[in-house]
C-alpha positions in Angstrom: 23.1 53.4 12.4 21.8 56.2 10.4 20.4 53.7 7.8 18.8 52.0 10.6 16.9 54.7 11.5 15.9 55.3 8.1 15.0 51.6 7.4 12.8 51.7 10.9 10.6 54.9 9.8 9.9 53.5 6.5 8.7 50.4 8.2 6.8 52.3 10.3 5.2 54.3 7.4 4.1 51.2 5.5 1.9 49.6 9.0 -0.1 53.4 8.6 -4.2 52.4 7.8 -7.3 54.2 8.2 -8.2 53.1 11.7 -4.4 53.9 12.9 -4.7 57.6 11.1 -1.7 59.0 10.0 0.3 59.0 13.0 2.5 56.1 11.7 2.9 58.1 8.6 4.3 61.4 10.8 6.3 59.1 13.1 7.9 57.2 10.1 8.5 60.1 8.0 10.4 62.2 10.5 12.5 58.8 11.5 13.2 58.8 7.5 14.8 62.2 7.1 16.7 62.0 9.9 18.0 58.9 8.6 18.2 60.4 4.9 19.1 63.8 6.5 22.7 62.7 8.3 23.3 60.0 5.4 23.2 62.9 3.0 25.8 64.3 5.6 28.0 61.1 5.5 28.3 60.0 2.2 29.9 62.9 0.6 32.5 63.6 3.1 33.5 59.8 3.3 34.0 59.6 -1.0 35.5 62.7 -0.7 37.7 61.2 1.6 38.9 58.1 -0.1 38.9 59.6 -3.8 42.0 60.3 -5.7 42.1 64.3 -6.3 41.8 63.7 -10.1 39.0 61.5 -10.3 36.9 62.6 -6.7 34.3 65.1 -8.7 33.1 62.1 -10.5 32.9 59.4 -7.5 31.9 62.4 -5.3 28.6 62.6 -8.5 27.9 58.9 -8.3 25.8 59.7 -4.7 24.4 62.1 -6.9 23.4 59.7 -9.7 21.8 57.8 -6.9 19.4 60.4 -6.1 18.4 60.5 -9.4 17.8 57.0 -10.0 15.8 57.0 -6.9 13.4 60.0 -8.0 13.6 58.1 -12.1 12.3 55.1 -10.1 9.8 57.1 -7.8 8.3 59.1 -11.1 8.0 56.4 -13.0 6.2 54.0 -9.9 3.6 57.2 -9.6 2.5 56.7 -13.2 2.2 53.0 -13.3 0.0 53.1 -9.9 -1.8 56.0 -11.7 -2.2 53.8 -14.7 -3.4 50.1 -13.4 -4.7 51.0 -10.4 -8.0 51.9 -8.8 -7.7 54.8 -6.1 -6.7 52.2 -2.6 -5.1 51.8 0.2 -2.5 49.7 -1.7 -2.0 52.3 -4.4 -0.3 55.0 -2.0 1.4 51.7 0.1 3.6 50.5 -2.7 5.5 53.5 -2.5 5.8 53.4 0.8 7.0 49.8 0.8 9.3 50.4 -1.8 11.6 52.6 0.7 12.3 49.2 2.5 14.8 48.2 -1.0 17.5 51.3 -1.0 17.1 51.4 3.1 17.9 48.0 3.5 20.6 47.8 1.1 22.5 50.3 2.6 22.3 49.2 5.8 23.5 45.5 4.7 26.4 47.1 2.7 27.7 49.5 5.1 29.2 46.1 7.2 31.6 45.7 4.2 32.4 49.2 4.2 36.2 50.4 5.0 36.5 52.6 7.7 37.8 56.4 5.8 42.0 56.3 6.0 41.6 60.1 6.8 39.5 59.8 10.3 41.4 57.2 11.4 44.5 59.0 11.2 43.1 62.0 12.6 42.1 59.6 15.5 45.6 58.1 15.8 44.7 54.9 14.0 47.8 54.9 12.1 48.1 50.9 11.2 44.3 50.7 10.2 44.7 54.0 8.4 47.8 52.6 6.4 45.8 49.4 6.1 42.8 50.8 4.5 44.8 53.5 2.2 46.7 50.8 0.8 43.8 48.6 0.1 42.0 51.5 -1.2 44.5 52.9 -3.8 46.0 49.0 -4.7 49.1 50.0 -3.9 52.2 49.5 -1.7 52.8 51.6 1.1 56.5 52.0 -0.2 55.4 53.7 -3.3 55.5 57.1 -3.7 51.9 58.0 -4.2 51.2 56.1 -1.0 54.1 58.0 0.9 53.3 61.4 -0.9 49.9 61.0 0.4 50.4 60.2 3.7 52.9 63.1 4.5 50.1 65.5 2.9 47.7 64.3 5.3 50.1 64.1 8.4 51.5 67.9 7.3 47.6 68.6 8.0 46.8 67.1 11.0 49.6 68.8 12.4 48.9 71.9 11.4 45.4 71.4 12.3 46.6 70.3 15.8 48.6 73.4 16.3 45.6 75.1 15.5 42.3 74.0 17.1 43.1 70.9 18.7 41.5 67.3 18.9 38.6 66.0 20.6 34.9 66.6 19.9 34.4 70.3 20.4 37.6 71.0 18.0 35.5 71.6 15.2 33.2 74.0 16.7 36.3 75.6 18.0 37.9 75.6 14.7 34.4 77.6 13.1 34.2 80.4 16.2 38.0 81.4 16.1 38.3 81.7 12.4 36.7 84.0 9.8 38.4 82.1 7.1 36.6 78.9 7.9 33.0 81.2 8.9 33.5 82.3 5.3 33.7 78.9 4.0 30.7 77.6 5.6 28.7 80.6 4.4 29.5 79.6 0.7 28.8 75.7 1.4 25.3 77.2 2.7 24.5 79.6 0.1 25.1 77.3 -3.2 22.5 75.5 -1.9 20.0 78.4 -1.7 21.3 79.1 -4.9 20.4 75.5 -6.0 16.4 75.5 -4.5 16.2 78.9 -5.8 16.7 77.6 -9.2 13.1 75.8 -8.8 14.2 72.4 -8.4 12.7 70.7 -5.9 9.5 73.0 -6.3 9.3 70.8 -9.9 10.3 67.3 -7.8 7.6 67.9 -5.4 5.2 70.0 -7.7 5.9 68.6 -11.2 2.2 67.8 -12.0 1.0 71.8 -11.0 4.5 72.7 -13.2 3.3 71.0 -15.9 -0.5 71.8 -15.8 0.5 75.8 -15.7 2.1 75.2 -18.7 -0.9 73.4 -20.3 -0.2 69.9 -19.7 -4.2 68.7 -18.4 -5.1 65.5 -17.0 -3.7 63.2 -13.9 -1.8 60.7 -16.2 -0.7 63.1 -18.5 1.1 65.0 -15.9 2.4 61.7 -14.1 3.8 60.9 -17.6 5.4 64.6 -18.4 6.8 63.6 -15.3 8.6 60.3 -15.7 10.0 62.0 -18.7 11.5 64.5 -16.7 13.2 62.2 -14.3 14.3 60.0 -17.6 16.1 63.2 -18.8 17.6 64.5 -15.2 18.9 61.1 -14.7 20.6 60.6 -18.2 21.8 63.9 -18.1 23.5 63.0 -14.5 25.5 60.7 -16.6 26.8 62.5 -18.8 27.8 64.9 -15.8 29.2 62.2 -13.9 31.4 60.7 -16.7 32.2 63.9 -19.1 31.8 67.0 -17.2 32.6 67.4 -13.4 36.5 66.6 -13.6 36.7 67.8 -17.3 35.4 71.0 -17.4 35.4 71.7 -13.3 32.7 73.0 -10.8 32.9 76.7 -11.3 32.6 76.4 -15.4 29.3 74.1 -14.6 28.0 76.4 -12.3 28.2 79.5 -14.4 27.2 77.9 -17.5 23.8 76.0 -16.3 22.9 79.4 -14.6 23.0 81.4 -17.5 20.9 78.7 -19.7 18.5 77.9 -17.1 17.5 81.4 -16.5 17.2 81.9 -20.2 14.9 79.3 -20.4 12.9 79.9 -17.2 12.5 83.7 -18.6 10.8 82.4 -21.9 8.6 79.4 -20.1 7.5 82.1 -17.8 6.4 84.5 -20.7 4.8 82.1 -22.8 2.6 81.5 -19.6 1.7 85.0 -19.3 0.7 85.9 -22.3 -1.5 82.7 -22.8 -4.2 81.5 -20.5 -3.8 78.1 -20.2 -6.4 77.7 -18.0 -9.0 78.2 -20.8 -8.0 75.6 -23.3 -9.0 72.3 -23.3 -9.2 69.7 -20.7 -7.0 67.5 -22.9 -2.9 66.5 -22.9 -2.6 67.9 -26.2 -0.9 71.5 -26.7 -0.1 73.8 -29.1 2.7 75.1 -30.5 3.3 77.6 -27.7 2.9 75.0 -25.3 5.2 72.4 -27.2 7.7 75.3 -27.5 7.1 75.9 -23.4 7.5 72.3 -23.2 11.1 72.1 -25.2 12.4 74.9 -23.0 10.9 73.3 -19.7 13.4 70.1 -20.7 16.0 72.7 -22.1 16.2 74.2 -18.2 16.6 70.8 -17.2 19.2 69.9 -19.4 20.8 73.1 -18.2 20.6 72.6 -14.8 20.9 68.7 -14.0 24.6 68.4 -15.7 25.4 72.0 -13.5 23.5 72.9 -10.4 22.1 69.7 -9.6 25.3 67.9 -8.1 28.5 70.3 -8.0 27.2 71.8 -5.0 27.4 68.7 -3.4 30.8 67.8 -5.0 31.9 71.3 -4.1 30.9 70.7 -0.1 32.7 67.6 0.1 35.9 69.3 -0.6 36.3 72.6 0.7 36.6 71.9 4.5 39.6 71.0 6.3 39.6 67.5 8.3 39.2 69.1 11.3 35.9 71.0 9.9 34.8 68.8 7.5 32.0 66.6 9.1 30.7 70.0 10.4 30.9 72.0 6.8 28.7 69.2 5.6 26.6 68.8 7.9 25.8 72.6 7.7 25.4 72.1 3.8 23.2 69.1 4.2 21.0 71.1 6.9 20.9 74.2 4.0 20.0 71.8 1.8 17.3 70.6 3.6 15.9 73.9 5.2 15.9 75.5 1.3 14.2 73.0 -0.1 11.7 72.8 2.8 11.6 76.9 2.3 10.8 76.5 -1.4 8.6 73.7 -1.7 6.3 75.0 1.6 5.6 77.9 -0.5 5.2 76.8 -3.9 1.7 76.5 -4.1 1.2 79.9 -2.8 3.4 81.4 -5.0 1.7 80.0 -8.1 -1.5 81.3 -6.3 -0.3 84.5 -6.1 2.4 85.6 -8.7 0.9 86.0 -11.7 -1.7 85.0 -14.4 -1.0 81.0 -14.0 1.7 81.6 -12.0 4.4 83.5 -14.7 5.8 85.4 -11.9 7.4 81.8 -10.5 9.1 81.4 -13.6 10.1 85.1 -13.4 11.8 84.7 -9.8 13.4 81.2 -10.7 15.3 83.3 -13.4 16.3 86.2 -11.3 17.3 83.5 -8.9 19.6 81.7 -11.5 20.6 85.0 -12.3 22.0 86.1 -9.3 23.8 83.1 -8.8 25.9 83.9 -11.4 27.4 86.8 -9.6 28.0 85.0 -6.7 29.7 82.1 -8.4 32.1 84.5 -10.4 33.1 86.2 -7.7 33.5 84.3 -4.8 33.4 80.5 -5.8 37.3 78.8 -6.8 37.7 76.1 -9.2 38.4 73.2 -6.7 39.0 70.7 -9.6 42.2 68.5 -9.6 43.3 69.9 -6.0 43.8 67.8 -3.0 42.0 68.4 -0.1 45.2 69.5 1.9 45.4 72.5 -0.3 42.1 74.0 0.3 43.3 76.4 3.1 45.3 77.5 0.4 43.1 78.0 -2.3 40.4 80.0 -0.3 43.4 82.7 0.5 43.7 83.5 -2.8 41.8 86.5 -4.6 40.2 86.5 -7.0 38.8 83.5 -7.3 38.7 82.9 -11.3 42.7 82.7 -10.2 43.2 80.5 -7.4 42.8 77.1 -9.1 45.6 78.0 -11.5 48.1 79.8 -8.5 47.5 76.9 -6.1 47.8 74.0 -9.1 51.4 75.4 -9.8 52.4 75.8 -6.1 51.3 72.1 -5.7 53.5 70.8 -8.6 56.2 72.6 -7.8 55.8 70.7 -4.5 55.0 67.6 -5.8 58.6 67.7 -8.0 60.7 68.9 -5.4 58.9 65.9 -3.4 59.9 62.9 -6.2 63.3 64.1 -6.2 63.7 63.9 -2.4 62.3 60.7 -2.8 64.5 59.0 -5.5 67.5 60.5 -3.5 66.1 58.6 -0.4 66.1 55.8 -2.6 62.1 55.2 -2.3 60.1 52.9 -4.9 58.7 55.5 -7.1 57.5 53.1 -9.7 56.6 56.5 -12.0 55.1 54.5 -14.9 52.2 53.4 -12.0 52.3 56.8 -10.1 51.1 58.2 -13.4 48.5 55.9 -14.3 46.9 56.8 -10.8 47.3 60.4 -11.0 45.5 60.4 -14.3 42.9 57.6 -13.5 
């Protein structure tokens, strides 16, 4: 439905000419991010939901790597438009138009798309549930994993049943009664101010003025710095995706691409104000200030992108219970949104205003990143390599540089006492397979 919605307003946004005025281009664009707005909300929780505890950081990143492809694929459409053709109505449609590709793909796709296990056992859907679980993980439902899995999840439900109930206010009931959960939606919420504060999507939306404060002259040349940009974010998503997230874990990311990026945001933002860039020449070449601003600028990014740019998203998906967790993210996705509106509304004043070229944005991006760091050392659990049942758990715990290792022992303990239950019942425990998808 949701991509719908989205496919509709980018229709509508591509009829928008000079004698309709850009009322086609309001209507469309609003219909667009609500579209984009609850996808954002969906997709997360549903990967989350289907992904093996070992392996859901990185399938949890690939909606991340999809962002970045789209904005690699946006920068790079914005320079070759800038390029080859003459100022038109046709120049700013394309990018319009091109909306119609990912829009309609995703709403073809989502008739193949398995209903998540989860939901439809919190719904009483136990058959379909079974069903889909099975298809999902490629195994038996006989098999340990499979049976291990299922009693996890129906342990939850009931406890989450004894708790707050069913039905469609559950989960609002479930945030108002407990402080725990209050709490938890609070940290979803505030990683992602963290995240805007950091400058981000002032550079996605702003990238041109970034790059002209730091000497970068000319249209093409700053569609070009640019491209580059999104070449690096989206390579560096990669690397995130296939080496980091469920290697090192979310709090280790977190910490280390606040400290770097600040570091780098603190020298970019002094090489700005102690040199006018405004009074060199209108050309794209720079010197060795600016190529050294430049390196650091691409140095932030390779701090951030493989850090802040997806874990809070990763982090969101899995942190709420199932009675809660449509609602958790959807309150993330809505912080999301309202920072990035927050930081990218006042951009251009703030480079007005703070500063000789704007320094002082660099400055407060870097007290920002700073800041951050407290907040993720303190309050923030390593979530990597736990299941989703054992959140409840993990949030009890203080500090949190000690719950991942507390609750990862609790849950093998579990998980042994479980297998040997099971080979006395005289289940299937096929080990040799239960290991391979453990470790997948």
């Amino acid at each position: 439905m949701w991509s719908l919605i989205f496919l509709v307003g980018a229709g509508l946004m591509t009829g928008a000419t000079g004698e309709r005025g850009l009322g086609l281009i309001y209507g469309g664009r609003v219909l667009a991010g609500i579209g984009v707005g609850a996808c954002s909300m969906i997709v997360p929780i549903y990967i989350s939901e289907l992904a093996p505890p070992a392996v859901r950081g990185r399938l949890v990143g690939i909606y991340e790597l999809g962002w970045q492809i789209g904005g690699l694929v946006g920068f790079w459409i914005n320079y070759g438009l800038s390029k080859t053709m003459a100022p038109s109505r046709k120049q700013w449609l394309i990018p319009f138009a091109i909306q119609l590709i990912p829009c309609g793909l995703l709403f073809i796709g989502s008739f193949w798309v398995k209903e998540s296990p989860r939901w439809l056992f919190s719904k009483g859907r136990r058959e379909e549930a079974l069903k889909n679980l099975t298809w999902i993980r490629h195994l038996a439902s006989d098999e340990l994993y499979m049976v291990e899995e299922v009693a996890l999840i129906d342990s939850a439900l009931a406890e989450q049943s004894r708790g707050v109930g069913s039905g469609f206010w559950s989960p609002f009931r479930a945030v108002a009664r407990s402080r725990k959960t209050q709490y938890r939606f609070l940290l979803g919420g505030m990683l992602f101010l963290w995240q805007n504060g950091s400058g981000i999507n002032a550079i996605n939306y702003y990238s041109p003025t970034v790059f002209k404060s730091i000497g970068v002259n000319g249209t093409n040349a700053g569609f070009l710095t640019t491209g580059i940009f999104g070449v690096v974010k989206t390579c560096l998503t990669l690397i995130w995706l296939f080496f980091l997230i469920d290697r090192l874990g979310r709090r280790k990311l977190l910490l280390v691409g606040a400290l770097g990026g600040s570091i780098c945001m603190w020298i970019i933002g002094g090489y700005i104000q102690g040199t006018d860039v405004t009074a060199g020449p209108k050309e794209t070449s720079l010197g060795p200030g600016g190529i050294a601003a430049i390196f650091f600028f691409y140095l932030w990014t390779a701090f951030y992108t493989p850090t802040w740019n997806g874990t809070p998203w990763v982090l969101n998906s899995e942190i709420f219970d199932q009675s809660t967790r449509s609602l958790g993210q959807a309150s993330a996705a809505a912080n999301n949104w309202f920072w990035n509106f927050i930081i990218s509304r006042f951009t251009p004043d703030m480079f007005d205003a703070m500063g000789p070229s704007g320094c002082g944005v660099y400055y407060f991006f870097a007290s920002m990143m700073l800041l951050s760091i407290v907040f993720v050392w303190f309050l923030i659990p390593e979530t990597k390599g736990i299941p989703l049942e054992s959140m409840d758990r993990l949030f009890e715990i203080r500090p949190a540089s000690s719950a991942h290792r507390k609750v990862h022992a609790e849950d093998a303990a579990r998980d042994e006492e479980f297998r040997q239950d099971a080979d006395g019942a005289g289940l299937d425990v096929a080990k040799e397979r239960l290991e391979r998808v453990e470790k997948v």
